[in-house]
C-alpha positions in Angstrom: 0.0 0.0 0.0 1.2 3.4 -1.1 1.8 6.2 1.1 -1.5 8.0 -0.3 -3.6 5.6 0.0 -2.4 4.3 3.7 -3.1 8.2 4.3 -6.5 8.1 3.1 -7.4 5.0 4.5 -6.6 6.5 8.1 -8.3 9.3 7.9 -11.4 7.6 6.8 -11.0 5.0 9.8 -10.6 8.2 11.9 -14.1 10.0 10.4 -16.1 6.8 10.3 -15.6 4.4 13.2 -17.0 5.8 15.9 -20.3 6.2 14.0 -20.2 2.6 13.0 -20.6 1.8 16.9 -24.3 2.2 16.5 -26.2 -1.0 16.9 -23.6 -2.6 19.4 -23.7 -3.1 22.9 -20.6 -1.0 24.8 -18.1 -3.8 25.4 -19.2 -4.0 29.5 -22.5 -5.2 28.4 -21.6 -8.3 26.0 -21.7 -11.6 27.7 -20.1 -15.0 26.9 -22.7 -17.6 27.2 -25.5 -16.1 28.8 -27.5 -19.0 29.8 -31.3 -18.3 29.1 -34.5 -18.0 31.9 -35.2 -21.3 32.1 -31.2 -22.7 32.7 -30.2 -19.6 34.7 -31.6 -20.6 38.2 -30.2 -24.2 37.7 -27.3 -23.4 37.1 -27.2 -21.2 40.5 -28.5 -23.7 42.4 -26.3 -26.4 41.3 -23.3 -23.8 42.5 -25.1 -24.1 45.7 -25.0 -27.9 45.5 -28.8 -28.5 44.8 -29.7 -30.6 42.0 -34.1 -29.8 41.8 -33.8 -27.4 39.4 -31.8 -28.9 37.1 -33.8 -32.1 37.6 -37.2 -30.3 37.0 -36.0 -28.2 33.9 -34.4 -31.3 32.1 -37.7 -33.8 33.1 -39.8 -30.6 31.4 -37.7 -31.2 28.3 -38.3 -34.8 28.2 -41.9 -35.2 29.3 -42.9 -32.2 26.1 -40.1 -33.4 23.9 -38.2 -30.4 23.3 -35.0 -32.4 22.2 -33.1 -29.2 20.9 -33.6 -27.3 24.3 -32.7 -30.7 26.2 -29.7 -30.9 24.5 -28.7 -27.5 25.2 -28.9 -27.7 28.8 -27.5 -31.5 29.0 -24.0 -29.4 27.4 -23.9 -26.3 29.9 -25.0 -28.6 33.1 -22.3 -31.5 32.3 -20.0 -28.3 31.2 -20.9 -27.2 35.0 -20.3 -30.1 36.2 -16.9 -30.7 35.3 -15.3 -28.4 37.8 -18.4 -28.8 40.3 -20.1 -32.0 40.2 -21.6 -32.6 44.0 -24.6 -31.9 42.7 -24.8 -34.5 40.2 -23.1 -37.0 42.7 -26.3 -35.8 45.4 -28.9 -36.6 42.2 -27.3 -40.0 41.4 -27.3 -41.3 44.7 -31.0 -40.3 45.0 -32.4 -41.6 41.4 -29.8 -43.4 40.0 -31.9 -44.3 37.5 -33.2 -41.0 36.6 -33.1 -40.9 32.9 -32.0 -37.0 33.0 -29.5 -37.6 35.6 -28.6 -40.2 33.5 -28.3 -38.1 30.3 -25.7 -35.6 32.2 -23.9 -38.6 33.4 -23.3 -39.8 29.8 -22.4 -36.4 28.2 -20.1 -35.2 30.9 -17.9 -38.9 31.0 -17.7 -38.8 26.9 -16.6 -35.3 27.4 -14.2 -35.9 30.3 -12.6 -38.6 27.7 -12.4 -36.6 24.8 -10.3 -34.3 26.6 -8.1 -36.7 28.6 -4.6 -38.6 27.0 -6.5 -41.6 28.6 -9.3 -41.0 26.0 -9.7 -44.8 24.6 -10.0 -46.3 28.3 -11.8 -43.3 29.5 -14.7 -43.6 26.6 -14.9 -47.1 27.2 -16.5 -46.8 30.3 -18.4 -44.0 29.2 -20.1 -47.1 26.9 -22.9 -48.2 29.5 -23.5 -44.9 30.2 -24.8 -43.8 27.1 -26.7 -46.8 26.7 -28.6 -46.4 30.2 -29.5 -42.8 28.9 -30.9 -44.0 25.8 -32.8 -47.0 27.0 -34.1 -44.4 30.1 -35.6 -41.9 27.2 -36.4 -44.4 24.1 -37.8 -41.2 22.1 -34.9 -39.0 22.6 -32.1 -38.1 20.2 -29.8 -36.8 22.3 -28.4 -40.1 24.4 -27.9 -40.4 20.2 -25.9 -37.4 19.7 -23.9 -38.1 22.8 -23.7 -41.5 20.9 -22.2 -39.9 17.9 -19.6 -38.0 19.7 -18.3 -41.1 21.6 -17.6 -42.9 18.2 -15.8 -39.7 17.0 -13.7 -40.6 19.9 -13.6 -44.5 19.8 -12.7 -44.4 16.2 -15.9 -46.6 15.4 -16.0 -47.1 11.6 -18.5 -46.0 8.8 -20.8 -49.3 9.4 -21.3 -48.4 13.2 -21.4 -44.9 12.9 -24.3 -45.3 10.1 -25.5 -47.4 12.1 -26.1 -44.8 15.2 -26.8 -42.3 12.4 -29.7 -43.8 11.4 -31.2 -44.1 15.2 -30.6 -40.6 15.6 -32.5 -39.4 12.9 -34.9 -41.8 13.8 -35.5 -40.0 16.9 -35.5 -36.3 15.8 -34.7 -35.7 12.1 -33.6 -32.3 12.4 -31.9 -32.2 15.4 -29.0 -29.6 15.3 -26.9 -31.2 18.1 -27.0 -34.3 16.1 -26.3 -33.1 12.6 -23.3 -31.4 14.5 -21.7 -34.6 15.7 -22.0 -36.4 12.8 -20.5 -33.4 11.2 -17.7 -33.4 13.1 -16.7 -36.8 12.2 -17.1 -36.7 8.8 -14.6 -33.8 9.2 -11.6 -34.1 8.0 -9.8 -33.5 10.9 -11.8 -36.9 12.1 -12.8 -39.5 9.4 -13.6 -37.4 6.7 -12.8 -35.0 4.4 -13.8 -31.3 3.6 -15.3 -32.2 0.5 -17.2 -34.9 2.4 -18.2 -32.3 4.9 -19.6 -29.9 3.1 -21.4 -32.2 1.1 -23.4 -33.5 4.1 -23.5 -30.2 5.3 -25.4 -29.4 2.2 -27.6 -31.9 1.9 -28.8 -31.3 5.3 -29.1 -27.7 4.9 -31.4 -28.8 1.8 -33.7 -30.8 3.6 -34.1 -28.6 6.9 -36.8 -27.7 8.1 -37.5 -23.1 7.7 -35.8 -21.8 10.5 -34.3 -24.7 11.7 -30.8 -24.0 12.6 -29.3 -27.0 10.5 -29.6 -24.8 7.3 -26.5 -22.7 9.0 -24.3 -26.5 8.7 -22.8 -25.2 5.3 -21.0 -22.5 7.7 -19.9 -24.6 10.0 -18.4 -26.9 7.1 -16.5 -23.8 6.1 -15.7 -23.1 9.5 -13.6 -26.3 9.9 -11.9 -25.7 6.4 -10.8 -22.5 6.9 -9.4 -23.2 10.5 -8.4 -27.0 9.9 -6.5 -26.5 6.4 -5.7 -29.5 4.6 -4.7 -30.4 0.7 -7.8 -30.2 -0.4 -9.1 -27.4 -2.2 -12.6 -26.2 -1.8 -14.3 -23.7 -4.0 -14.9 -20.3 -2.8 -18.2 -20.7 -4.4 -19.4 -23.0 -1.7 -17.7 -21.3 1.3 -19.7 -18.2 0.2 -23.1 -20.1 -0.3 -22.7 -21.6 3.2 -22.2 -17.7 4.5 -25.1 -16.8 2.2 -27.6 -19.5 3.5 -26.6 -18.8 7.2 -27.3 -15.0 7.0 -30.7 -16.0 5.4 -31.1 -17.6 8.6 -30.2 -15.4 10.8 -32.8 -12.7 9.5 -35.6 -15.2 10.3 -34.7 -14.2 13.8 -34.9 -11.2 16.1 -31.8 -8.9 16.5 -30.6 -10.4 19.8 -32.0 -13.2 20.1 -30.5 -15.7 22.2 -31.2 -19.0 20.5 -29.2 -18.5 17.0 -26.7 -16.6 19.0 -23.6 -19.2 18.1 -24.6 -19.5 14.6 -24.6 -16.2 14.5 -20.7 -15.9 16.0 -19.6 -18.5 13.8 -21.3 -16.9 10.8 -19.2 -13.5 12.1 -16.2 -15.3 12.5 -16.8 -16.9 8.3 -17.3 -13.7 7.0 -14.4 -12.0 8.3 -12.4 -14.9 7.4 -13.8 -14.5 3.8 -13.1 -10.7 4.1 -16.9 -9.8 3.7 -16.6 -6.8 6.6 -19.8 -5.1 5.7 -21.9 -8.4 6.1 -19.7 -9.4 9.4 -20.8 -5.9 10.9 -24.6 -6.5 9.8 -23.9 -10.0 11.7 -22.1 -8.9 15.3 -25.1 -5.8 15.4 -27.7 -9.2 15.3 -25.6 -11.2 17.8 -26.3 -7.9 20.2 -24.8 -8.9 23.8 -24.6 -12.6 23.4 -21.1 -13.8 22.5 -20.4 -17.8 22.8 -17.2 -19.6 23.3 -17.7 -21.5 20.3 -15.8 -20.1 17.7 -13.6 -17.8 19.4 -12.3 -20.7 21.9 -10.9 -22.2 19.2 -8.5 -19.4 18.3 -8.0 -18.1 21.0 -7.7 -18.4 25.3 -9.8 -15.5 25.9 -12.9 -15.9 23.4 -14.6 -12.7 24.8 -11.7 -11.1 24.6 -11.2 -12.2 20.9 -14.8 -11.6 20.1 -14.2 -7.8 21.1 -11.6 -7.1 19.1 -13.2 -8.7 15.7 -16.1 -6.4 16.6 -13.3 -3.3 16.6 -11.4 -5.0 13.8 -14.8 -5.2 12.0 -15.4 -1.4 12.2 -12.3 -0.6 11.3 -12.6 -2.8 8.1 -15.7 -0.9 7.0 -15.1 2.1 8.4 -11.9 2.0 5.9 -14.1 1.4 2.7 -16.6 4.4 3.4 -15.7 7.8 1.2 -14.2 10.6 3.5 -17.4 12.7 3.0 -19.6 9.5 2.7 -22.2 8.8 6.2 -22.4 5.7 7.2 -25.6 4.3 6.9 -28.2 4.0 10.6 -28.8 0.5 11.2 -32.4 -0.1 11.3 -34.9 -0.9 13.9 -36.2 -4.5 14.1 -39.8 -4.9 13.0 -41.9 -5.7 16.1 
């Protein structure tokens, strides 16, 4: 870059991004995974040692078969649970048999392995486990998805992983938390490859449900290729479609809105990757306050940290492509 244009693009980062603030939450007021109404008071009570909560909110879950919000909560509580688990230990000795306590037994030990050196003797044990959660729930997908995750782990090959495949769709043929394991082990960081990825990703995407968050997997296929590298070569063409069909998604929802919120951070993370700052901005103004872990934990040790400074990076990006005497345009107000 020329001296000029080095000059100009200064002064038009200096004129323009402060305006570009409007539309995002002062840096004090962004969260890192805000846990919603319903999880917030278990998770509080479990830091207190009591287990009810948690236990009502998960049975809830079951008993009206919201598998995607089950899931949810299964992750954060067994997440909880790994640095404070007397909780869990208080709920298994009084229903060891409880199919949720069950379920956050099951998630927690395949999650303990997959981050221990001991992972094959670890996940091994975690075996019975799963299969008490899914004979404790016969309807639900996620003992499924927890399922899934294990043979990532276990190196279980195509045959047996179909095999569990096929029960979890079974269950709940949509389900995001599902689609996302098998994802990740068709990845090619697992047993895959990125063309094999994507093309799943795709296909799922396809048949999704409207609004259903599994037409964002094209994103989270990119995602992997643009972090995980590899020989392969995948068109640009279907790294921008994935963005594409993602930020269709995202505008089915509100503008802070919880429940998209880490598609919508992995979507920002994409497009600044694929140096589309305009439509990364649009995408951290809909994310509002609600920054997740997942993506920024994965390139970096402080993911709110990292999320902040994409959001300044962002602004600085577009801020540097707006004419000197050019406004910046006033995001506009949600539809109520």
């Amino acid at each position: 870059m020329g001296p000029l244009r080095a000059l100009v693009r200064t002064a038009r980062m200096a004129r323009h991004t402060s305006r570009l603030a409007a539309g995002l939450p002062a840096d004090d007021e962004v969260l890192l995974d805000c846990p919603d109404e319903r999880l917030a008071p278990a998770l509080v009570a479990a830091r207190r040692g009591e287990y009810a909560p948690a236990a009502k909110l998960l049975a809830i879950t079951r008993e009206s078969a919201e598998w995607e919000n089950r899931d949810r909560y299964a992750l954060r509580l067994a997440g909880f649970a790994r640095a404070r688990d007397e909780w869990l230990r208080s709920w298994q000795t009084a229903a060891p048999h409880d199919p949720d306590a069950l379920l956050i037994r099951a998630e927690l030990a395949v999650a303990r392995g997959l981050r221990s050196p001991a992972r094959e003797e670890l996940l091994r044990e975690a075996g019975p486990l799963i299969a008490a959660a899914a004979e404790g729930e016969p309807r639900d997908p996620v003992p499924w998805r927890i399922a899934l995750d294990h043979a990532r782990g276990t190196g279980l090959g195509r045959s047996g992983f179909e095999q569990l495949w096929r029960e979890a769709v079974r269950r709940s043929p949509h389900h995001y938390g599902c689609h996302v394991a098998a994802l990740k082990y068709l990845s090619a960081s697992w047993y895959g490859s990125h063309r094999e990825c994507l093309d799943f990703a795709e296909r799922a995407a396809e048949d999704a449900l409207p609004g259903s968050l599994v037409r964002a997997l094209p994103v989270r296929a990119a995602f992997a290729y643009l972090t995980e590298g590899g020989a392969a070569v995948v068109p640009r063409t279907r790294l921008e479609a994935g963005a594409d069909g993602a930020i269709a998604l995202s505008a089915a929802y509100d503008p802070g809105d919880p429940w998209p919120a880490e598609v919508r951070n992995l979507l920002a993370y994409v497009l600044v990757r694929l140096e589309r700052w305009p439509d990364a901005l649009a995408q951290l103004r809909m994310i509002g306050p609600y920054a997740t872990s997942f993506p920024w934990d994965r390139v970096s040790d402080d993911p709110l940290g990292q999320f902040l400074q994409l959001r300044d990076g962002v602004r600085l990006e577009v801020a540097s492509s707006i004419p000197l005497r050019a406004r910046p345009k006033r995001p506009t107000r949600a539809r109520r």
